[in-house]
N, C-alpha and C positions, 0 to 999 in steps of 0.2 A: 281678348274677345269681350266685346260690349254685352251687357247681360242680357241688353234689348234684343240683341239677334238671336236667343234661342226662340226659333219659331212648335219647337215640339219637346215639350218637356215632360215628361209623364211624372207623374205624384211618387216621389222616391220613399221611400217610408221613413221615419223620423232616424234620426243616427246612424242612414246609410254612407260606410265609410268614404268610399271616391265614388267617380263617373268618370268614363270615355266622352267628352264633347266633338261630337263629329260636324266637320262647317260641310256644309253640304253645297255652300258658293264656291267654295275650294275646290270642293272635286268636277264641280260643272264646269268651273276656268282653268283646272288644271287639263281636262280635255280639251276646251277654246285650245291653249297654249301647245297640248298637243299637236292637234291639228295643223297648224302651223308650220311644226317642224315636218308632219306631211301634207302637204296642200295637195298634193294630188291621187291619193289615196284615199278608201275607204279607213273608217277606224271602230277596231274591236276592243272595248271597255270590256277588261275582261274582271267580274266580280263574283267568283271563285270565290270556296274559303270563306264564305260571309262578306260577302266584298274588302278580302284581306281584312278582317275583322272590324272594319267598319257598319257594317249590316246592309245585307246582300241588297234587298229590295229599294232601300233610300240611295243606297250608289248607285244603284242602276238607274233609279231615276233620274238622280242629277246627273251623270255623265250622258243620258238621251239627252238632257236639258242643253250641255254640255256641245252636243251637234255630235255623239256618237251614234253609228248608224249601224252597229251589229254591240252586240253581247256576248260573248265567252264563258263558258263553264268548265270544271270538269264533270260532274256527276250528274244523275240522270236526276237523283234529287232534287238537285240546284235548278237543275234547267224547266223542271216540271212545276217548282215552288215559284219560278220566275212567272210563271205562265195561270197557275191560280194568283198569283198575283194582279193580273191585268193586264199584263208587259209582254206586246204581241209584235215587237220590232224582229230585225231577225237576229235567231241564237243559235250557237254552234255548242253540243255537247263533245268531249274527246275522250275522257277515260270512263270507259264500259270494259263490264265484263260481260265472259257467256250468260247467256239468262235474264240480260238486262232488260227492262220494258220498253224493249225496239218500238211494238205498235204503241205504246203511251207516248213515247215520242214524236214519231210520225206524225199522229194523228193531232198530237198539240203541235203540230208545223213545225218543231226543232229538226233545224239542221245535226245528224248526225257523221263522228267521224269513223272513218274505217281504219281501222290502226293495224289492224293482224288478219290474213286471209281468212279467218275462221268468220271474222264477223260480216264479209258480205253477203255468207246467204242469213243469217239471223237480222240482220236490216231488211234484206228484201220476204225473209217470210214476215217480218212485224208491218212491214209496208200493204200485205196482202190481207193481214189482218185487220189493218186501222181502214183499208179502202181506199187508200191514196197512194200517190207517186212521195218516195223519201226523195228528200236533199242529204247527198253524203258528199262527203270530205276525205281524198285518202291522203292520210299521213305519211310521211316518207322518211326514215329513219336516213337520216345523212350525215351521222356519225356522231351522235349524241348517245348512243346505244342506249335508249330507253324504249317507250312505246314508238309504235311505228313499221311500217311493210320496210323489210328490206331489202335494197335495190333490185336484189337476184329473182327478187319475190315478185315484184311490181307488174311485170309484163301479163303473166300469168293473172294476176287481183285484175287489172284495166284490161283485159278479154274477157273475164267476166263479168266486170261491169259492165261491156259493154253491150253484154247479150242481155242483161235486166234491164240498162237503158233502153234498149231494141222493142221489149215487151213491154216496158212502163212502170217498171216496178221498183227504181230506182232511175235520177239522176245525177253526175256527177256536176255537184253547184261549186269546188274544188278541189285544189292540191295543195300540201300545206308540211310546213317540219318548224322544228324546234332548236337553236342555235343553243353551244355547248359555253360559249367564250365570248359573245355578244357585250361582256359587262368587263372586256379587255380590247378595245379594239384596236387592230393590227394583230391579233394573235392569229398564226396562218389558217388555225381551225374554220376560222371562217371564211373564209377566199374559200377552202376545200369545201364546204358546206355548202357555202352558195354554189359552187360549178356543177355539185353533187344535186342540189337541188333544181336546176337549170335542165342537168340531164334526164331528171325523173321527169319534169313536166313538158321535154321532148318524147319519152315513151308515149305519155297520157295522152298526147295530141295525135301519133303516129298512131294510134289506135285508133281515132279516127273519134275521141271523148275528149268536148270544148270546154273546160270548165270555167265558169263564172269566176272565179277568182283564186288567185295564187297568194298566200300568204307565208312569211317567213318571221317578218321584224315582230321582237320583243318591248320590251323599253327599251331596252339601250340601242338597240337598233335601230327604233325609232327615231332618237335623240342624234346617234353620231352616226349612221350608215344608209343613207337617203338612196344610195343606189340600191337599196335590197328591199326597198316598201314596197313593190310591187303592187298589187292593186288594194292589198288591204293591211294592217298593222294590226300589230294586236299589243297595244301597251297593258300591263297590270299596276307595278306597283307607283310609278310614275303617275297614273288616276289621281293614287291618293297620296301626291304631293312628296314623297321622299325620289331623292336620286337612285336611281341603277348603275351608276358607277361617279359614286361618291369620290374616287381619287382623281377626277377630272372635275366636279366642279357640284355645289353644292346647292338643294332645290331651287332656290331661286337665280341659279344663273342660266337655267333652263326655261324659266318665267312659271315655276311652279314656287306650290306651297303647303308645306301637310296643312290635312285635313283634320289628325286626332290629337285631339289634347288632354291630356291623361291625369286626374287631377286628387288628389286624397286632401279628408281631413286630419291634422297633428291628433291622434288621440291621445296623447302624455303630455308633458312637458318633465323634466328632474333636475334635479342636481344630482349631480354625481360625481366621488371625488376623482383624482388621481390614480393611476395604477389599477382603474379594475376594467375585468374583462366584460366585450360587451359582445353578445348574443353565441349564439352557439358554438363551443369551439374556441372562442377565445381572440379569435382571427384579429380583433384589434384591442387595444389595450388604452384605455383614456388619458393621452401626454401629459392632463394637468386636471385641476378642478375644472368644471366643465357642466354644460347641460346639455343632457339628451333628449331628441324628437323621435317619439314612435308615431311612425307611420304605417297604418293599418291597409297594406298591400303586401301579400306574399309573391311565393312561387304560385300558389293553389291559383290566384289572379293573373299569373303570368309574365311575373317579373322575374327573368332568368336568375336560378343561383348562381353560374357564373358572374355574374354581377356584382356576388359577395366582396368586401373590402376590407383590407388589411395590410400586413406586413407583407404579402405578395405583391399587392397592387392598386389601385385605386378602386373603389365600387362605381357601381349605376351614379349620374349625376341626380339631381332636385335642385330646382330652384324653390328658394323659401324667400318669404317676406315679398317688399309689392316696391315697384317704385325707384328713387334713388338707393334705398335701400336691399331692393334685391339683390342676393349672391346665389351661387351654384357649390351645393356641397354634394358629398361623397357617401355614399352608404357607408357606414363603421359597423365592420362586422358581415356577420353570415347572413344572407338573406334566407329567411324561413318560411314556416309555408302560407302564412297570412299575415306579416309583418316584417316590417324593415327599420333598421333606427338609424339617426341621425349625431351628427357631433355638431351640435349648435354652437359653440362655442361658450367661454365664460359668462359672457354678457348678454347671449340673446336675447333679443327683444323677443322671438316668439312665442306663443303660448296655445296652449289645447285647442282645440277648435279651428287654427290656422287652414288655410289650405297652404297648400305645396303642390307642383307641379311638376312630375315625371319628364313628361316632355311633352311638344308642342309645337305651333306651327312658328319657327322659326328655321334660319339654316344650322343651329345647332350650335354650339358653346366652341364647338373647333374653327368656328368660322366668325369670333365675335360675338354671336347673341347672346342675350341675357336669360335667356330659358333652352335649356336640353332639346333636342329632337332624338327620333330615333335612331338616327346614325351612331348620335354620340352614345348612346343605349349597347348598340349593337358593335361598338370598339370597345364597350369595355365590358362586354358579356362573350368576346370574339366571333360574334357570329354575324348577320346579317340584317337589316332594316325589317327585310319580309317577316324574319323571324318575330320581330319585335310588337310589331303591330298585328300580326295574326294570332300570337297565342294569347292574347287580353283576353281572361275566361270571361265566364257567362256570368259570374256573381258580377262585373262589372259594369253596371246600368247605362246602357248607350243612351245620350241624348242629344237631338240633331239642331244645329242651329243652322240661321240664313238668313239672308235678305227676303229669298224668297219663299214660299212655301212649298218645297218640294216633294214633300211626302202625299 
């Protein structure tokens, strides 16, 4: 990334260790790109979770930038912090509890979802309180068994929206569910989902309740099941440039590209001989004389311990050095909770002050590049890309670069 395109950089204080650089052109063309693969759909930019830890309100704007024309949340937080924000497109909240600020809602125009019988009279007394008619959404548990009305439930929930609808006190603006296996496709989960979800939004209508939009597609959904976008999609982690089912093909053969690029300064550089153990535990032991690189990222930052390296298995990748020069090494040793170290080798050129790069917007070291993504992050922490990029704590300084100025 050219240094010229940080268009927002805020004043980091002198020997702040890394920073998350977030391309905020990435995420507006990873939506273009989206779109694409639905051309005939609405698209829900869903930025949740701090926009999967890229920072809620800069992703929301660049994926509007983007040609997204709804937003996605879970929390009544997020959806309320979008809207002091300025950001008055339209937005669908989904996970509430009893008690939550229905009328706060309402009355800042969020589309709210119905997930459990209990919550449509708490929408329609928040509806009565804010003064206006709610937008709800009821979710339809179609065998994912998490949130959600299910099926036996439904008929009875769309009678009674339909007597609120009747008075004004809510209308039904969707139907909507959440696929189990989406990020396998062909797993029969989904045929059963989608029929299941085909026959809830024949209840909704047979009640005599039109709703404005049916939604079902996730990312991967998005990407490889065109017959299930129905009138609206809802991508998340695909926004921000990594795949949703990484064993079929890698961000850019999607026409994406991550967004964050994950970057620390070398604060050591040593020698250190042969035979000694390096960081807690012992987990790796140094084959020869050798120089080590601490890098001032722990767990505490969000860099999974599973990630640790040793005689088990290979750690977190880094790319270190610049150029013809750049390689990808290994974390040696335990990841700790504010540091990580490196086996430079005998001769490294590197020294203190270096940066090094986690990962990046690249298709990742398993597919050729010369810098990490978070795929490869997340094979060798065994967990998941989501994971990777959303748990970047808070001590890690976001700052947004672009062609454009999107903030």
């Amino acid at each position: 990334m050219r240094e010229s395109l940080i268009v927002n950089r805020p004043d980091l204080p002198p020997g702040t260790p890394a920073r998350a650089v977030v391309d905020l052109d990435a995420i507006r063309d990873n939506v273009r790109a989206l779109r694409d693969h639905a051309p005939s759909s609405d698209l829900m930019a869903v930025v949740k979770a701090d926009g999967y830890g890229h920072g809620m309100v800069p992703a929301a704007r660049a994926a509007l930038a983007g040609g997204a024309t709804w937003l996605g949340v879970a929390t009544a937080h997020e959806a309320l912090a979008l809207r002091a924000a300025g950001i008055d497109t339209r937005l669908l909240v989904w996970l509430l509890v009893p008690g939550a600020p229905f009328a706060d809602l309402v009355g800042a125009d969020v589309d709210v979802a119905v997930t459990a019988p209990w919550a449509l009279q708490e929408v329609a007394d928040g509806a009565r309180a804010a003064g206006r008619t709610a937008r709800v959404h009821l979710k339809v548990d179609t065998g994912l068994s998490r949130n959600g009305i299910m099926p036996a439930d439904l008929p009875d929930v769309v009678r009674r929206a339909a007597v609120l609808e009747a008075s004004g006190e809510l209308r039904v603006a969707g139907v909507f569910s959440h696929l189990a296996c989406a990020d396998e496709p062909g797993h029969p989960s989904i045929a059963r989902q989608a029929a299941a979800f085909d026959d809830a939004v024949r209840v909704v209508e047979a009640a005599g309740v039109r709703p404005e939009v049916r939604h079902l597609s996730n990312s991967a959904a998005t990407l490889t099941a065109r017959e299930l976008h129905h009138d609206l999609v809802r991508p998340g982690i695909a926004v921000y440039g990594l795949s949703p089912v990484p064993q079929l093909g890698a961000p850019g053969d999607f026409g994406l590209r991550p967004a964050m690029t994950l970057e620390a300064w070398l604060a050591a550089v040593k020698a250190v001989p042969a035979g000694e153990g390096v960081s807690y535990g012992h987990l790796y032991t140094t084959p020869r004389d050798t120089m080590l690189g601490l890098v001032p990222l722990g767990y505490a930052d969000g860099i999974p311990r599973h990630a640790s390296g040793g005689a088990a298995g290979p750690g977190g990748p880094v790319a270190v050095g610049s150029g013809d020069a750049q390689r990808v090494l290994r974390i040696a040793g335990r990841v700790c909770m504010d540091q990580v170290v490196l086996d430079l080798g005998p001769d490294a050129p590197e020294r203190s002050g270096d940066v090094v790069t986690l990962f990046g917007a690249s298709d990742g070291v398993a597919h050729g590049a010369a810098v990490p993504n978070a795929e490869d992050w997340a094979q060798a922490a065994g967990t998941i890309s989501y994971e990777i990029v959303t748990r970047i704590g808070v001590r890690v300084p976001r700052v947004y670069a672009g062609k454009e100025v999107l903030l």
